[in-house]
C-alpha positions, 0 to 999 in steps of 0.5 A: 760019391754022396750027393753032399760031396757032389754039390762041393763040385763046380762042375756039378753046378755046371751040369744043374744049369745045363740040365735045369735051364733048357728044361725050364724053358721047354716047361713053360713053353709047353704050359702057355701051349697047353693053357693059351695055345689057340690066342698065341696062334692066333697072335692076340698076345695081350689075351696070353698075356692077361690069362697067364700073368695078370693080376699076379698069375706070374708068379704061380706060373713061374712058381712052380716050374722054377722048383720042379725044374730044380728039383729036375736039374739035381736028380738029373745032375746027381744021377748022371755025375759019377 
């Protein structure tokens, strides 16, 4: 089955969001760990807050982990469906 003929599918979209949405939440998870992991333990939020968000900075934060959890999600989706 071809990857157009796959996305006509309900249950492919169903598989995408089971794939895509966990993996978008460990992926931000393990990015504000890397960029801000000694302020969160340290539990100054407002420092976590203002490196990663602030001034606008959430939206390439999220920018790019929304695409490559996307793009993640369907080459994981097509690869697994039959």
């Amino acid at each position: 089955m071809s990857f157009l003929e796959k996305i006509k599918n309900p249950e492919f979209w169903s598989n995408f969001l089971k794939v895509a949405m966990p993996f978008f939440v460990v992926v931000i998870l393990v990015s504000l760990f890397i960029n801000s992991g000694r302020d969160i333990f340290n539990g100054d939020f407002t420092k976590v807050g203002e490196a990663n968000f602030g001034n606008g900075k959430w939206k390439n934060f999220f920018a790019f982990k929304i695409i490559f959890s996307v793009f993640y999600g369907l080459y994981i989706t097509n690869k697994k469906m039959e």
